[in-house]
Each structure stands twice: as C-alpha cells, then as structure tokens.
N, C-alpha and C positions, 0 to 999 in steps of 0.2 A: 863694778858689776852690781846689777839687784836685779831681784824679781819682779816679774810684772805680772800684774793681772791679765788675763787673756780677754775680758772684754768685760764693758759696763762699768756700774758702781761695785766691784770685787773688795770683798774687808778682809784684806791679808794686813797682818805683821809683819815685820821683820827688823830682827836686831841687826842695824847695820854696820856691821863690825865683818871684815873679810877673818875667815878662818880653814887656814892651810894645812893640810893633815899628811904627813910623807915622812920616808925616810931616803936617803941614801938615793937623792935623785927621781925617788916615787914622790907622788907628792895628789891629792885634790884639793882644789880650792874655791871653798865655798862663800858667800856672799852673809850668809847667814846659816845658823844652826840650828836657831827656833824659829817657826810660822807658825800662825794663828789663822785660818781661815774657817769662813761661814758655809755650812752644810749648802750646801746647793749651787755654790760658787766654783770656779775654776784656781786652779795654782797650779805657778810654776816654780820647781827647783833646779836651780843652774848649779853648773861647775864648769871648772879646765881642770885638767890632768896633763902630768907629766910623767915621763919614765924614760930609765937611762937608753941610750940608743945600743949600748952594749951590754950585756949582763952575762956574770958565770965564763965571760971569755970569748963570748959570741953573739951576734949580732942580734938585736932584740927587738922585735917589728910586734904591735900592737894586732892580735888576731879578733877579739873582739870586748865592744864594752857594751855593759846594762847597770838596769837601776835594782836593787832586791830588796825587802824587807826581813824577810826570816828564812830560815836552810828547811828545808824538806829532805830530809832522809839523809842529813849531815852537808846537801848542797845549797846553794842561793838559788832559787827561782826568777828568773825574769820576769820580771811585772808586766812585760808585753804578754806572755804568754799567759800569766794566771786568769785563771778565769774570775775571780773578782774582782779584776780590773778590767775583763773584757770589753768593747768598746769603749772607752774611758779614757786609756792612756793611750801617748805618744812618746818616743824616746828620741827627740833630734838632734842629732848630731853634726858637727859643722866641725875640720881639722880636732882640734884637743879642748872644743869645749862640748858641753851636751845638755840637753835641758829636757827634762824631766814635766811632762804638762799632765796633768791628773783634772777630769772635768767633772759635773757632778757631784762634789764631794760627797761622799756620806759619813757620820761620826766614827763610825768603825775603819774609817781610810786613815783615823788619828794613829801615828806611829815613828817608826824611827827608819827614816830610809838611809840607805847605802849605795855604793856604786862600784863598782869591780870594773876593774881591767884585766883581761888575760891576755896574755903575749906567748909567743913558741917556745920562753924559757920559763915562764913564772905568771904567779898572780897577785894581783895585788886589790884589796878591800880598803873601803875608804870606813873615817867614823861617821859616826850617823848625824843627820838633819831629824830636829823631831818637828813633826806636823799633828799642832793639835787643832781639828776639826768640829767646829761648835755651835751650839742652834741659837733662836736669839728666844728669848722670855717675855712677857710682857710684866714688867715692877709696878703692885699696887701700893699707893700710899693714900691711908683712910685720913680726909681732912675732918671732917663733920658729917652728922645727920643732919639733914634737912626735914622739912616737916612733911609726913605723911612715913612712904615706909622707902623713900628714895635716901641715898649718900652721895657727898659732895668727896671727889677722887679724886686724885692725878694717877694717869695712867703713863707708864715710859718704857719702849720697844731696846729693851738692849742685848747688848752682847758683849762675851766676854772679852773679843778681840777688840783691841782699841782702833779706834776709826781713820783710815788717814784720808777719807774721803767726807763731804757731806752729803750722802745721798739721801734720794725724796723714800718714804713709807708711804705702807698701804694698810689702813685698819678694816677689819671685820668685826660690827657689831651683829653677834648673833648670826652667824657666816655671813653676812651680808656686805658690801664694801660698803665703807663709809666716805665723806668728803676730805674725813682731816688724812693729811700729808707731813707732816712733821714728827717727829720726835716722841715729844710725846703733848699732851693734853689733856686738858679738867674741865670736867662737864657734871653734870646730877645722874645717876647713874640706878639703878631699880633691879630688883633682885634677881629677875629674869635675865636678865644682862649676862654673858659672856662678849669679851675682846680677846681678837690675834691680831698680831700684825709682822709686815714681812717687809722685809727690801722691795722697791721697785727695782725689776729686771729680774726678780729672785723668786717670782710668785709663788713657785712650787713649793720655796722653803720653807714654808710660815712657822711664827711660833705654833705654840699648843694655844689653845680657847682656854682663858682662868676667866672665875666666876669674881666679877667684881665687889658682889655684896654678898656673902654667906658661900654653902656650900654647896647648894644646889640653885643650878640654871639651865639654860638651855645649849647645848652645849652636842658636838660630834666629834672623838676622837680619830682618827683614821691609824690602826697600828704601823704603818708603810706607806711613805710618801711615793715611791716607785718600786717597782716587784717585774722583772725581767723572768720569764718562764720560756721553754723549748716549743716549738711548735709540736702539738698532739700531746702535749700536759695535759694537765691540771691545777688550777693555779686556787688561794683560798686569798680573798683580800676581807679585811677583816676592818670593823671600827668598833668604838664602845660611844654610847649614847646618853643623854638624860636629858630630861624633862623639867623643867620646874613644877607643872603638874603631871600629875600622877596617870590621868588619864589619856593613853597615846591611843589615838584612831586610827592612823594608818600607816607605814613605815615601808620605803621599797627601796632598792638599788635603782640605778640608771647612768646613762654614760651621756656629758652633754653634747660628747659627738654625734651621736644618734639625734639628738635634736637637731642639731643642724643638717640634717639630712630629711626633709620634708616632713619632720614632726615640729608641734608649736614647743619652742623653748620654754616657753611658763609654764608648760602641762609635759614634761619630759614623760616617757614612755616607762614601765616598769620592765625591768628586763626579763625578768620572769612569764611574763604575756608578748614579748618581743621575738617574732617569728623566727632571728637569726638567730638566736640563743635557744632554739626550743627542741628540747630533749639534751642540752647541754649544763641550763644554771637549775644550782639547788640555794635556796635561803635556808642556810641553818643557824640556831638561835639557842646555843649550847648552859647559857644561861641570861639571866636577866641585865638587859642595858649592852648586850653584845650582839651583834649580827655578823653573818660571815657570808659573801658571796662567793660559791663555790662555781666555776666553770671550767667543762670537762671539753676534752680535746680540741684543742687553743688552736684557733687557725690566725692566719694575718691579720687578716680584719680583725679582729677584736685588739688589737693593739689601741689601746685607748683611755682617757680617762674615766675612772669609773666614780658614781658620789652616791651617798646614802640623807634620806629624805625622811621628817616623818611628822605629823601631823597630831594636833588637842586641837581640844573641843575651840579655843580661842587664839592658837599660834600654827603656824606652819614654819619648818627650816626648810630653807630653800635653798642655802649656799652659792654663795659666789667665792669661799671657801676651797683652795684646792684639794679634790682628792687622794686618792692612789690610782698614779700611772701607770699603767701593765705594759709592757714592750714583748710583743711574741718574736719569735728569731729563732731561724732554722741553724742546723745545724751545720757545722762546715769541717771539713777537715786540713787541717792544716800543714803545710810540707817543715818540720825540725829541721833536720839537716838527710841531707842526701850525697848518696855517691854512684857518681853514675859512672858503672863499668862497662866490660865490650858488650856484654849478653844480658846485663842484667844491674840491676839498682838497690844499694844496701840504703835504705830508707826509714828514719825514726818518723811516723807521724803524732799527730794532735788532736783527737777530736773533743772541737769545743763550740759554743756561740758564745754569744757576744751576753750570757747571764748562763752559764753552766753548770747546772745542781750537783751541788753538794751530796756525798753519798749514794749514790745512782749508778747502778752499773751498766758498761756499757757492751753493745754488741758490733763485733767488726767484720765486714766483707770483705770477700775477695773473689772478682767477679762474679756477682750473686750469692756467691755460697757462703756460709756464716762460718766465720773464725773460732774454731773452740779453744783458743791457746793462750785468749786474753777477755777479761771483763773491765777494761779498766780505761782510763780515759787516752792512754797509747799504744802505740802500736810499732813494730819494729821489726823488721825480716828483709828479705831479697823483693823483689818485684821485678817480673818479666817484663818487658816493655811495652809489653800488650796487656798489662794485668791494670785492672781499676778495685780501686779500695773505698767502700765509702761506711759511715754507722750509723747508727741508731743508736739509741735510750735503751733500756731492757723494759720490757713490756710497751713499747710506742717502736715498734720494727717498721709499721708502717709509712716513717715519715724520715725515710734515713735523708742523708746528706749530702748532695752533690757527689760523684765517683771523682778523687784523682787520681789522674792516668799520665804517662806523656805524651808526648804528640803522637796522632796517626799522621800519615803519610802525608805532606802538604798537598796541596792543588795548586795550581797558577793560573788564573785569567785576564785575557789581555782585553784593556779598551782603549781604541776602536776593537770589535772582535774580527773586521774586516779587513782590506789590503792596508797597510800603513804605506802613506807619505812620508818626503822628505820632510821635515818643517813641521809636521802634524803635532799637538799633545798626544802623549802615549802613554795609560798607566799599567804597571803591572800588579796584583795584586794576588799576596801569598797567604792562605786561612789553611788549617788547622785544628780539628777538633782537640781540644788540648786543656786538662784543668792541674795546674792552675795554667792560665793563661799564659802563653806561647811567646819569644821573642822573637823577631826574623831578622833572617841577614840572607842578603843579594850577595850573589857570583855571576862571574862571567867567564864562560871558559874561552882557553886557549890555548895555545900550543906548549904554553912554560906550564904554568900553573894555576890554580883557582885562585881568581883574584875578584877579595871581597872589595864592594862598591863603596862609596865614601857614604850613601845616604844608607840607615836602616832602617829596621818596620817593617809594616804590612805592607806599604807600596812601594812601587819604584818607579816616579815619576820624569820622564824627557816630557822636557816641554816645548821644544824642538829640538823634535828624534834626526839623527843627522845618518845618510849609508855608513858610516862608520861605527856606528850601532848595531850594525848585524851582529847578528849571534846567536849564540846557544845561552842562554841564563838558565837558574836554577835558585832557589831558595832553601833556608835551614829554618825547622822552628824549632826552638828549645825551650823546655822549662826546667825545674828543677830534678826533675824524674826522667829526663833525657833527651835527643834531639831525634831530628827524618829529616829527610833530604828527600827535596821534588826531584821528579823527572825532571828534563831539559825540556825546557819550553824555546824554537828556533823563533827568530825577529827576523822577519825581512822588509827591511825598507823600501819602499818602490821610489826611484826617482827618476827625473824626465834626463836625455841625454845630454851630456856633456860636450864640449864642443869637438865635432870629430876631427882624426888627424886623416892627411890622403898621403899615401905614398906613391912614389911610382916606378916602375922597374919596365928594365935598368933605368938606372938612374942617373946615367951617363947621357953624351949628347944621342937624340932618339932620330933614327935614319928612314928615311919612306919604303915598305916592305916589312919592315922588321914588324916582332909582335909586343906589343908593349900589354900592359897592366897598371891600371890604377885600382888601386886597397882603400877606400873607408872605414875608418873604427873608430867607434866612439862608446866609453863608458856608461850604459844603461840599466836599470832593473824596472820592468823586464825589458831583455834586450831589445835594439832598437830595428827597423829595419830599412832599409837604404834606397833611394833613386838617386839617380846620374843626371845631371843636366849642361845641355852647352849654353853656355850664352849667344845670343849672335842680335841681329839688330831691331828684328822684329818681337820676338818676345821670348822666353826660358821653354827650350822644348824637351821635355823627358824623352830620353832615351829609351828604346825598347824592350834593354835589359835592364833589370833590376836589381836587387842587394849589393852584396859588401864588396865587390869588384867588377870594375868596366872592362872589358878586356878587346884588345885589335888584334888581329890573327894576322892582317898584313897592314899594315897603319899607311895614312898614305896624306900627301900634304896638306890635303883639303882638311886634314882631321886636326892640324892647328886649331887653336884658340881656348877661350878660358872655360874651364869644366870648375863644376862643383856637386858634391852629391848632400844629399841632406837625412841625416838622424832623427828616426820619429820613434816614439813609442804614444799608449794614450797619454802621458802626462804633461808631452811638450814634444817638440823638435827644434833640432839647430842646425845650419849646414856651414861648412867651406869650400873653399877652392884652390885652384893648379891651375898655374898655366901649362900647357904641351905646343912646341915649336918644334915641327917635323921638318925636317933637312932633305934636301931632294940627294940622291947617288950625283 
C-alpha cells in the first residue's frame, strides 16, 4: 500500500515502512506514519482496519469510522465536519480500507492524525500519522562582487521535503515571472532585486520574495495566501511592502479578475474607485510599509484574487506574483444525525460553510422566528415536519442559509400529459420541495401490497408502456428529516383491440325458426365497438344492426353462411369469423 499524490508534481514523503497499530484482533494499518508535504499541494493518508466480528460475547458490526486530530470537550471531531477543513477534506471509504485526501494544504494542517472506529459494542483509536506541512525558501549563496554595486549569486528554490519527483519551477524577479525553470541558478544580481519561486502546478504556493543583495529591495509580502470569509462579512487582507527607494508615488489594491472583465490588464483598476466595491472597501495603513484592504459585506462576486501595486519615481511592482485569494461562501446547515419519528424528528444540526469563523456567534431559526436557546455553531431539538431551520452569523441576520426542512408533499407528472399508447415512452416524474435534497422511490399498488419498482429517483421511465401497466402509482421522497407520500397518480394505457372471440348460442346444432345469437368481444381501451358482416359473393355487406351481438328471433335457412363482426376503436381494428349452418325441420 502507499500514498499517492492526488494530482500534478505533489512533494509528498513517505517512509515506506507499513505500520500496524492493534490489539486483540483491532488493528489499523498504515503505509507510513510520517509525510512531508508542500503548503499548497494535496495528500492522501490511507489505511485498512480490522476488528473482531464478536466482541464482549456478541456480535460486533462496524457503526461508523472517521479521521480526527484532537478531542474537543474530551471527544474526537471529525475532520469532515470541522470547519478548518471545510471544503478541503474527503474521507473515502471503500470495505475496511479508507483514505483520508486533505487539498490545499496549509502549514497549520501540520499535525498528528488518527482514525477511530466505533461499532455497537466499542471503540477503537488508532496511533497517529504525523503530517508535516512546509513552504519552500528561496537559499542565497554570495559568490563575489562584481564591479559596480551588482553581486554574482546562486539562487536555489528548496524544500524541506525531499523530492521524489523532478518538477519544472517558476521564478519571480521583482514579482515578475522570470524565464528560468530549473532549480536553481546564478546570474549578476543588483540591490533592488527580490526573488520567489514556486512549483509549477503550485502557483499559489510561492516562497516569500528575499532580497538578494542587502536588506532592502523591492519587495510585497502578502500575510495570507488564501482567506475564506461568510457571505455578508467583512474580510481584512493584508500585505507588508518596501521600496528600495524611499520615495513611493502611488500604491493601490486591485483584483486581476476585474481586469479581465473589459479593463486594460497593464493598467488594472484601483479597487477603491471601482463601482462594485463602492461604499464597501476601506485602505487602511496602520503603520509604515503595511496596507490592509478592508471589504465590508462580501457578496459572491468578490470571490477573487486580490494584489497590491505601488509605484517610484523610477520602478513600478507590477506582480505576476500571486496574491491573496478570498472565497466568499454562504452558509449551510448541515443534517448531524437525525431520527425520524411518527410525528416529529429529534435532530442534531451543523451550521457551517466551507471557511467558518472562528469565535462568532451564531443565530438560529425556526421558521422565521429566531432561536433564543442557542448562540453556537449547533443546534439540536424535535422538529415538526413542517418546521424549517436555517442561521446566520450574529450581526450579518441578513444573509442566513438555506432552510432544512423535509419533504412537502410530492407532485407527480406524467409525459405524454395526454391519452397514452400501447408501445409509447412514458415518463413519470416525482419533485419535492425538500433541503437537503430528497430520494424517491416508485410504488405501485395492488390488491396484496405496495410493491416498490426495481428502478429509483426522480423518474420512472416505460419505454414501451405495455396495458399491463395500468395503475395506480404513487411515490416517496425522503431525506434525512423525513419522508411524504404523493397521491395516486392512475395510468391508463389506450390500446387498439385484440383479436375478438364470437360465440354463438346455442351452441348446439342451430334449427330453421329457432332464435339464435352471435356475441363479439374483444379486449379494448377504450372499448371497441362492433359490426356484423355476411360474406356472400358479391361483396361484405354490414348488417343493419350493430354492436356486441347479432341476434335472429326466427333464423331461417337462407341465414347460413360465413358471418364475421369487426373490433374498432381509434387506435386500430381486427375482426373474425363463424360459420352458421341452418338445419331445415
């Protein structure tokens, strides 16, 4: 077993050494117990687990497993659920192995993970894999002075995890990309000089800008490579700055997405005179060589990169240098666990997105009306089946989160909306106002019992509907917070007549006088309706009575020879025939 990188040039470690952590038939087993990965990169940590199939004397079935780093209030946390993993992680599981994929690293993701299993008689904790998570540097080495006030350097992009790939680099002289692609490289190098450099596929990671010759250059820090905020925040991104001279003319925020939206990219827009931003961003400049872009009630659109710019009398930073990504993200509530009773649903929820602040308290509804019972990021009570929950931020009420509710009542609609054919496609299709999202399941009734369909979902597709498909159907939506049951939606299939049968009575030999009866019937929807015809040599002449019976009241010889009646409806007709041989007294 080992770890893989999830995509690209990924600089993961691993000591590959398998190591089995268990007792008494417990057991996980890991591939490795140190990784080394790069701030920006992806990693996954695998295992398989085992556990006895009996335990304590009774029978031990596996209820649920997760990945945790540390106990909150003496418990493990699930890293699906923390909010400083949100969007980030995935926990796959597949029989008794599971892998653990963490994207974006960031250095504070560096730690010691665990993996728990809990079953209906016990629990069981594994030892820890430690993940340390690291940026890369750029290593100067001073060769000589050259003449004038330049130095002759090697400049080298490392990192502490050792490489088991050779991937291409990307240098910035002075935020600017450069051509070199390699490792590292020596060139004449001038005081004004800053270099970073980053993985190619890793752009976002970069090192830090170091000043190649002295200690002052030209140079942008950005405190936060990526900053995830709530929709209807307020977010501060923040960088520190220097000049090699003294004299800065002009310095502004700007996002390069906004250039690509019908501004000139070389002359990017200051955000501060930028119409979408206006009465929302503040520049504040708390002290000397620090800027901070403050923007107030975060809508979607601003999800974006944002970069800082500034301008002497003889340089301009212009950066091709990445800045701080900002991800706005509404919030959501999410279903913990649920129990859904006759009348009513004892429900834990979660309210979080996908970057959750810290310290912030939260407000909870129930429909409409605000929860005074709780400030905190969960929520936990009954809920009616008609009742919707959703929250907000404490001071941002305005931008609460989607309501979860369970399903209202389903609908059913049929296409065609019109008569249905034998043979025709037919879809049935079952919706649901329903958060979280709804599962359906097809019935069809009958005389024993409600018998679910082989296909599930939203539809329920004949693709030649056959009359055997008549019926009454019905669908269920379910989510976590409970199910509804549609009305009966009836099917009826129209098809053309089957071929009819004729009887004739008596059915014994038929005597001249007597009163006989011939019966046509034939299988129809909708039913069919009937003519009589004699053969004779001239051509088929209808009779003058019509429908499901020919009747003679004194039959007489001349009424031999061969009859047939014929089954019509609009969709088709068929007919048969009888002979009748009248017997004279």
């Amino acid at each position: 077993m080992r770890l893989n990188a999830a995509a690209g040039v990924l600089v993961v470690f691993l000591l590959s050494v398998q190591v089995v952590q268990g007792q008494d038939d417990w057991g996980v087993t890991f591939s490795s117990t140190e990784i080394c990965a790069e701030k920006g990169s992806t990693v996954e940590i695998r295992c398989s687990f085992t556990y006895p199939s009996r335990w304590k004397g009774s029978v031990n079935t596996v209820e649920k497993t997760f990945w945790f780093v540390e106990k909150k209030d003496g418990e493990p946390v699930d890293l699906t659920t923390a909010s400083e993993y949100a969007g980030r992680v995935e926990d796959l599981c597949e029989n008794s192995t599971c892998t653990l994929r963490i994207r974006n690293l960031r250095e504070r993701d560096s730690a010691e993970y665990k993996f728990r299993i809990e079953t209906n008689q016990d629990v069981y904790a594994s030892g820890p894999v430690t993940l340390s998570v690291t940026g890369l540097q750029v290593k100067v080495t001073e060769t000589h002075y050259c003449i004038g006030s330049c130095i002759w350097a090697d400049l080298e992009c490392l990192s502490s995890c050792p490489q088991l790939s050779r991937p291409s680099y990307i240098w910035y002289k002075n935020g600017l990309k450069s051509t070199e692609t390699t490792k590292t490289f020596n060139y004449y190098f001038y005081p004004e000089e800053s270099f970073a450099c980053a993985v190619k596929g890793y752009e976002n990671s970069p090192s830090p800008s170091v000043c190649v010759y002295g200690q002052a250059c030209n140079t942008v820090a950005y405190s936060e490579r990526s900053i995830c905020a709530p929709k209807g925040s307020s977010v501060d991104i923040s960088c520190t700055y220097s000049s090699f001279e003294d004299d800065v003319k002009s310095k502004f925020w700007f996002s390069p997405e906004r250039s690509h939206q019908g501004q000139n990219p070389s002359q990017p827009e200051d955000l501060s005179e930028d119409s979408q931003y206006a009465g929302r961003v503040q520049i504040l400049e708390t002290e000397r060589g620090r800027s901070t872009l403050r923007v107030s009630d975060l809508r979607d659109s601003d999800s974006a990169q944002y970069r800082f710019k500034f301008k002497t009398p003889s340089f301009e930073w212009r950066s091709d240098l990445p800045g701080t990504t900002l991800t706005v993200t509404a919030l959501q509530v999410q279903v913990i666990t649920a129990t859904v009773q006759q009348s009513d649903t004892l429900a834990e929820l979660k309210c979080h997105s996908s970057c959750s602040p810290a310290g912030v308290s939260y407000v909870w509804f129930k429909n409409g009306e605000k929860i005074h019972t709780t400030t905190i990021s969960s929520y936990k009570g009954l809920l009616h089946h008609a009742d919707r929950i959703s929250c907000a931020l404490e001071g941002h009420v305005g931008f609460p989160s989607p309501a979860v509710h369970a399903p209202r009542t389903p609908s059913v609609s049929v296409r065609p909306s019109d008569e249905i054919e034998e043979g025709s496609s037919v879809n049935l299709t079952c919706s649901s106002d329903a958060n979280p999202a709804a599962n359906y399941t097809w019935y069809k009734e009958n005389s024993n019992a409600d018998v679910p369909l082989l296909s599930e979902g939203p539809q329920l597709v004949f693709r030649s509907i056959q009359s055997s498909d008549s019926g009454q159907y019905f669908c269920r939506a379910e989510n976590e917070l409970g199910r509804r049951q549609s009305a009966n939606t009836f099917i009826d299939v129209k098809y053309s007549p089957e071929l009819p049968s004729v009887s004739v009575r008596p059915s014994a030999e038929i005597k001249e006088g007597r009163s006989v009866t011939l019966t046509c019937s034939s299988d129809a929807n909708p039913a069919a309706n009937y003519t009589w015809y004699k053969e004779n040599s001239n051509a088929d002449v209808p009779l003058l009575s019509e429908g499901p019976q020919l009747v003679f009241r004194s039959i007489q010889s001349s009424d031999s020879g061969q009859y047939f009646c014929r089954a019509e409806n609009e969709l088709g007709r068929t007919s048969a025939n009888t002979f009748i041989d009248v017997k004279c007294e």
